[in-house]
MIGU-160006 format. One record per residue: residue number from 0; chain; x, z, y of N, C-alpha, C in turn. Coordinates in nm, 2 decimals. Atoms other than C-alpha are relative to their C-alpha. Layout:
N
(NUM 'A' (X Z Y) (X Z Y) (X Z Y)),
...
***
This chain:
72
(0 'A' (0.06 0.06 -0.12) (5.83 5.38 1.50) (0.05 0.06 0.12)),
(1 'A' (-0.05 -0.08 -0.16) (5.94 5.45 1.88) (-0.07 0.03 0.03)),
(2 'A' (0.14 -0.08 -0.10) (5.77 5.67 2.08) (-0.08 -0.08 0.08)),
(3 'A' (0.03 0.11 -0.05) (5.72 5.38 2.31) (-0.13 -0.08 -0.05)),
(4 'A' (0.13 0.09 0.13) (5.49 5.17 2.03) (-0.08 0.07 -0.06)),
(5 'A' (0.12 -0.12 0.07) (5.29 5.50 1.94) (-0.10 -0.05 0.08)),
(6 'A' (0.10 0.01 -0.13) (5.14 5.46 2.28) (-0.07 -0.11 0.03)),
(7 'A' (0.06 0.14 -0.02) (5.04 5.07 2.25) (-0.10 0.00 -0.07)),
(8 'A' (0.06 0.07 0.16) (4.86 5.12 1.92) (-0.16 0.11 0.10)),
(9 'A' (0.11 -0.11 0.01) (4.47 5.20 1.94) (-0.04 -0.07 -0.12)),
(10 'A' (0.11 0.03 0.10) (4.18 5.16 1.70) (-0.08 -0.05 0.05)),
(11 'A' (0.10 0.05 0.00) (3.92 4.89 1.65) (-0.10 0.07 0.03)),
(12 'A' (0.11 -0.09 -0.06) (3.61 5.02 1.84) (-0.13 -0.04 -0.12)),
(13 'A' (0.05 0.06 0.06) (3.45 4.85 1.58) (0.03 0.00 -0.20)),
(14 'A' (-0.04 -0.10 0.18) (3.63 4.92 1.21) (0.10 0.04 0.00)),
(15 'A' (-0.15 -0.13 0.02) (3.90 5.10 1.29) (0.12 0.00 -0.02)),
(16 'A' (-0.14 0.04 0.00) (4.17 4.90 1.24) (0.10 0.04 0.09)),
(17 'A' (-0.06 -0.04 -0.19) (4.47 5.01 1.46) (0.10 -0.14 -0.01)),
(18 'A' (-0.07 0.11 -0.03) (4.62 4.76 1.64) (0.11 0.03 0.13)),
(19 'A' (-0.06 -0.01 -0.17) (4.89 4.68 1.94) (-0.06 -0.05 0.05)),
(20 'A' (0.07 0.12 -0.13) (4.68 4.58 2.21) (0.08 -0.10 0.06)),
(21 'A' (-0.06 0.08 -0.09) (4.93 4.48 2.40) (0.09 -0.15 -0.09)),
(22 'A' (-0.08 0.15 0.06) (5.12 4.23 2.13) (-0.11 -0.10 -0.07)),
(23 'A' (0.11 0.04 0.11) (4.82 4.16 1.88) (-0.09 -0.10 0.08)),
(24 'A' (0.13 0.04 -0.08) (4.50 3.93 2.02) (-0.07 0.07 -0.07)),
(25 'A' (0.07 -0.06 -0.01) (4.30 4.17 2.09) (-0.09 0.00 0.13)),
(26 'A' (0.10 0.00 -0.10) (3.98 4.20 2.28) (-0.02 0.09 0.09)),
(27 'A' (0.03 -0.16 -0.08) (3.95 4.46 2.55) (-0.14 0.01 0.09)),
(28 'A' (0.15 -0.06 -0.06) (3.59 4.60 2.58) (0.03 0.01 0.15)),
(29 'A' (-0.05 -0.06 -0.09) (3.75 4.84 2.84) (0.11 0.06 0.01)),
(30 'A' (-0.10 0.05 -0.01) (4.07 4.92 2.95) (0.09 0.09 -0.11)),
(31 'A' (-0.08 -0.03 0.14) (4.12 5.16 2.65) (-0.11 -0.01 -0.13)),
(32 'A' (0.02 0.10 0.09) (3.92 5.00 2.42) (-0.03 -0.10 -0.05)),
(33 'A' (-0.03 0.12 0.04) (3.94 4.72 2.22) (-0.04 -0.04 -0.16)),
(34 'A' (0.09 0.07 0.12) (3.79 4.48 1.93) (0.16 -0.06 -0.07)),
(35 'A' (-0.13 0.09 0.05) (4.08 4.34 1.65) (-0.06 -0.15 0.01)),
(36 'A' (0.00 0.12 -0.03) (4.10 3.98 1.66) (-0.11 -0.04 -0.17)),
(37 'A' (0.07 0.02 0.04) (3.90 3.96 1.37) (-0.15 0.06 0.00)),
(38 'A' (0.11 -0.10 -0.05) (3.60 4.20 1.49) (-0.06 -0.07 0.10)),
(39 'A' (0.05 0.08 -0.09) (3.59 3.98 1.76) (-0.04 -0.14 0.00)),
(40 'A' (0.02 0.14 0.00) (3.55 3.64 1.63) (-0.09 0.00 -0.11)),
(41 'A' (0.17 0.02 0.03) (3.30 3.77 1.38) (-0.16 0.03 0.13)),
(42 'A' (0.08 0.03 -0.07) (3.13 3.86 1.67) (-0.03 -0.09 0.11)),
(43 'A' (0.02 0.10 -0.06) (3.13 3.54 1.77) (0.08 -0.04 0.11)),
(44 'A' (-0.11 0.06 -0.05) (3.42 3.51 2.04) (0.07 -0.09 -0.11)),
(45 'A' (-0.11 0.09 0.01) (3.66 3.22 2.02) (0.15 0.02 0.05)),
(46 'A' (-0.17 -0.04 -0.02) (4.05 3.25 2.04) (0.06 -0.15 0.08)),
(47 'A' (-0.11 0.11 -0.03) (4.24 2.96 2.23) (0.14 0.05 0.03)),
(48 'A' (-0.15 -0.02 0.03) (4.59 2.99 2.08) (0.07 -0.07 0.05)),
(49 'A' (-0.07 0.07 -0.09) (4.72 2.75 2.25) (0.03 0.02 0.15)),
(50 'A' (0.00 -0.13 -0.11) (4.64 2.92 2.60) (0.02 0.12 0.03)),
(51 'A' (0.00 -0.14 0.00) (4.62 3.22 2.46) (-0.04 0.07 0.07)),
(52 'A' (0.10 -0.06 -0.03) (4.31 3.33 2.60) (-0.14 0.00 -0.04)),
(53 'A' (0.14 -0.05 0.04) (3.96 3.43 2.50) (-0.07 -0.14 0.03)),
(54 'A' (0.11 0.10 -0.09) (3.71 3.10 2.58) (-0.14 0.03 -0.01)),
(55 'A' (0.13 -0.11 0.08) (3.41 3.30 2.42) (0.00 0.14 -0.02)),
(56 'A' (-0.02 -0.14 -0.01) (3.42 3.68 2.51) (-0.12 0.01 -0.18)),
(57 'A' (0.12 -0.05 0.06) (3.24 3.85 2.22) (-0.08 0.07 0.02)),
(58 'A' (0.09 -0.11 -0.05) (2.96 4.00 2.18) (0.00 0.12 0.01)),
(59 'A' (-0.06 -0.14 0.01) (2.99 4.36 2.26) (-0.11 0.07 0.08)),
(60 'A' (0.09 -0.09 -0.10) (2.66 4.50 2.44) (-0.05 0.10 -0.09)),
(61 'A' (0.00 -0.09 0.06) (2.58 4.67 2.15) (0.08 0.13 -0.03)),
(62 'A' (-0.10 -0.08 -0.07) (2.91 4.86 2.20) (0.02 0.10 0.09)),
(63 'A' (-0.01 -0.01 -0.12) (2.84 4.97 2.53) (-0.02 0.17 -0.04)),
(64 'A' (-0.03 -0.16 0.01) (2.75 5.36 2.45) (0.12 0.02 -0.05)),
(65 'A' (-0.14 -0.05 0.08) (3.01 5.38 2.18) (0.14 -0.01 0.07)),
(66 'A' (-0.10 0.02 -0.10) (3.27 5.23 2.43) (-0.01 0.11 0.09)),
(67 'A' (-0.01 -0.11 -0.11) (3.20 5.46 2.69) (0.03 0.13 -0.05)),
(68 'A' (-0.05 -0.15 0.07) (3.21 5.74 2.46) (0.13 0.06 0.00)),
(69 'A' (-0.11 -0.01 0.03) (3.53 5.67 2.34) (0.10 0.00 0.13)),
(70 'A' (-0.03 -0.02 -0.10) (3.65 5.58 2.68) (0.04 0.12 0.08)),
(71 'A' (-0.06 -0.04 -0.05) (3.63 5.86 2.82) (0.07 0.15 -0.05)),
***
């Protein structure tokens, strides 16, 4: 892997999967964490692939400590 693509990859805030944020659909809680595309459409977000953008954020308030945790 390049050094470059170490630095793209995080972990699902949610199961841990690691993903590329930047290539993958992925959800971004905040601006360094993020839901995999399937973490987020069981929680109920929608994907338009066609647009290729979110039309149904997920739910994520439950999140909210653990994001911040991780965050910062």
């Amino acid at each position: 892997m390049h050094r470059s693509e170490d630095r793209e990859l995080v972990d699902c805030i949610d199961c841990g999967a690691t993903i590329a944020a930047e290539r993958e659909r992925a959800f971004a809680v905040t601006d360094d964490v993020y839901l995999c595309l399937d973490c987020a459409v069981r929680r109920g977000g929608v994907y338009d692939e066609l647009h290729d953008r979110w039309v149904t954020p997920p739910k994520v308030s439950d999140l909210s400590p653990q994001a911040n945790a991780v965050a910062r």
